[in-house]
N, C-alpha and C positions, 0 to 999 in steps of 0.2 A: 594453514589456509587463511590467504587473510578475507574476512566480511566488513563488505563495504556496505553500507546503510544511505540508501536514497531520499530523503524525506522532502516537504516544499507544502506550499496550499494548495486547496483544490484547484484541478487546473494549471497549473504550473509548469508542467512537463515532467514531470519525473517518469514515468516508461520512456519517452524521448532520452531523458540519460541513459536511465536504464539500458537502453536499447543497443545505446551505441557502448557502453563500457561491455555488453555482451558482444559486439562485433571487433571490439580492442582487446578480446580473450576472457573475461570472466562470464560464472556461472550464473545463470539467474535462477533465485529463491522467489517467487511470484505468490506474494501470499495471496494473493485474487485467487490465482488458479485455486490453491491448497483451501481455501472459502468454499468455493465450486465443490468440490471432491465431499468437503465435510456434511453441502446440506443432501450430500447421496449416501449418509451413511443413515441406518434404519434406526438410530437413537435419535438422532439428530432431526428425523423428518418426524419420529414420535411426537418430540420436546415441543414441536412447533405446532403440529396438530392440536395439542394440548394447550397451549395458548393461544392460537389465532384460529384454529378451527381450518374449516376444507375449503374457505377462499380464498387460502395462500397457495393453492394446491391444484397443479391441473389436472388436466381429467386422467391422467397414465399415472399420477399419483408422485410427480413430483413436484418439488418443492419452485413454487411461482416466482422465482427471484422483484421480479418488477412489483408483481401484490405486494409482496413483504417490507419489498423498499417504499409502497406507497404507505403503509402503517410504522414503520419505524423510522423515517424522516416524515411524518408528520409535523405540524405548529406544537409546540409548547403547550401544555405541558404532556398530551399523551403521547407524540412520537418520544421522545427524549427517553421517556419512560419505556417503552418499547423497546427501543432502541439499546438501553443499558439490558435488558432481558434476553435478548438476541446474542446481546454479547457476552454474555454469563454461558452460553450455549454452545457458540461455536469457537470465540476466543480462544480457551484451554486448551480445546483439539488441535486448530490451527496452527498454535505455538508449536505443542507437543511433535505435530508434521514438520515444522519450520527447523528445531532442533536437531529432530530425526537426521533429515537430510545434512545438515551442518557435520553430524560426526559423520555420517557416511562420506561424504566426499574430502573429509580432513582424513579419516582411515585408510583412505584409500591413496592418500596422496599423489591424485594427479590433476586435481587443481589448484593452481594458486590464487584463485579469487573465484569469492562468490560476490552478488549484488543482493542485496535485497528489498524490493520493492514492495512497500506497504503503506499505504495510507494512515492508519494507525500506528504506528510502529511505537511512539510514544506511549499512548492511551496504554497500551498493552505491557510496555516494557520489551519488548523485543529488542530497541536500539541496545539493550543491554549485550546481546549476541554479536555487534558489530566493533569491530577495530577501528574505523575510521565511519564518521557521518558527513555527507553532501548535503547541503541544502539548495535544491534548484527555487531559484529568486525570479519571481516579474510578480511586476504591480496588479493591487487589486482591480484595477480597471481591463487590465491586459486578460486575467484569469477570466474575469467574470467574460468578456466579449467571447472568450476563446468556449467558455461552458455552455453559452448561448446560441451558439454557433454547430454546437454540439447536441442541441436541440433539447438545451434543459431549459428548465423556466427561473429568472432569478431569486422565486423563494425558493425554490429546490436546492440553488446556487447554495442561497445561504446557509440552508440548513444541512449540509453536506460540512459546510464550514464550520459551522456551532457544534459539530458533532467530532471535532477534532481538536487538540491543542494550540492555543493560537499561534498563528504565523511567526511571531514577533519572538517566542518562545524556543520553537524550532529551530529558527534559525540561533540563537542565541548558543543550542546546546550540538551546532554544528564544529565540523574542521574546518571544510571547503563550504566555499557557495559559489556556484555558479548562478550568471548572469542569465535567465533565458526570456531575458525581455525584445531581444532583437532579431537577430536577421537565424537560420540554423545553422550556417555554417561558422555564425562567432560560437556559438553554443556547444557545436563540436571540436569548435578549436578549443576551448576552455575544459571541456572532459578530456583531450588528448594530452594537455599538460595536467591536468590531475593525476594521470593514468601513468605516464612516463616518470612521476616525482614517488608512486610510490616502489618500496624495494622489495618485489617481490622474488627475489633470487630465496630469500629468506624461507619460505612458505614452500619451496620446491622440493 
C-alpha cells in the first residue's frame, strides 16, 4: 500500500487535496479525527485534568477542545510551553493509532493507497510512514485571508504557524507541490496528474 503524506501551511488547503485524492480512490488517515478519539480515552482526559484543571473540561466531563486550544496557542512563552505538554500526551497515542491502521489496511490488501492528513506530520515524524510527500503551496497572504475568513483572529493565524515546521522546510522535504493559490479546478487538475503518475498496480 502506498502512503501518501499531505503536508502545506496553515490554511493552505491540504483536506481540499486530501479530499479529492480520497474521491481519485485512496484511503484517508485523518490524524484530526484519531486526536479527537485520543482526548476520549480516560488516561488521556486524566493527564489533562492534571495539568489544566476542570476549565478544559465541560460540564459531561469532556475534554473542552476550544479551552485547550485557548491555553496551548497562547503568546510565548506559556502557550508554546503548553503546547509541547499536550503534545508529549497525545502525540505517542495518535501515532501508535496512525500506524495501527497503516498495517491493517497493507494486511488486508485492498487498498492501494492511503493519504494522510496531518498538520504536524513532521513535528512528529509521521512523514516517516509515507512513500511519497505533497506539499500543497499558496502564499502567506492567500493562507492568512483564507484563515480569517474562517473566523480566526491573525495572532491565532500566527500562532498556529509558529507551532509547526516552517513552510519553507516542508516544502523542501516534499516530492510534488501542488499549486493551490488559484481558481479549484486548476488545483484538482494538478492532484489528478499526481494521482495518474503514481504506479499503483504495484501495492495491489
Amino acid at each position: 500500500m502506498l502512503v501518501i503524506g499531505v503536508a502545506g501551511g496553515v490554511a493552505s488547503g491540504k483536506s481540499v487535496v486530501s479530499q479529492k485524492l480520497q474521491q481519485l480512490g485512496a484511503k484517508l488517515l485523518n490524524a484530526d479525527q484519531m486526536g479527537h478519539e485520543v482526548l476520549e480515552e480516560p488516561e488521556v482526559r486524566e493527564a489533562i485534568r492534571r495539568e489544566w484543571g476542570e476549565g478544559v473540561f465541560t460540564p459531561d466531563g469532556k475534554v473542552d477542545r476550544a479551552a485547550l486550544a485557548r491555553r496551548v496557542f497562547a503568546p510565548p512563552p506559556e502557550g508554546p510551553q503548553q503546547l509541547t505538554t499536550l503534545e508529549r500526551i497525545t502525540h505517542p497515542r495518535i501515532g501508535a493509532r496512525l500506524q495501527a491502521q497503516i498495517e491493517q489496511w497493507s494486511a488486508e490488501g485492498r487498498v492501494a493507497a492511503a493519504v494522510l492528513d496531518a498538520a504536524v506530520m513532521f513535528k512528529t515524524g509521521w512523514h516517516r510512514a509515507c512513500d511519497r510527500l505533497v506539499f500543497v503551496d499558496a502564499p502567506y497572504e492567500v493562507r492568512l485571508a483564507r484563515a480569517l475568513h474562517r473566523g480566526w483572529s491573525e495572532e491565532h493565524f500566527a500562532s498556529r504557524e509558529a507551532a509547526q515546521l516552517p513552510v519553507e522546510q516542508k516544502k523542501q522535504l516534499a516530492d510534488t507541490i501542488i499549486d493551490n493559490s488559484g481558481e479549484l479546478s486548476d488545483t484538482w487538475e494538478q492532484v489528478e496528474r499526481f494521482w495518474r503518475s503514481l504506479d499503483l498496480k504495484k501495492t495491489q
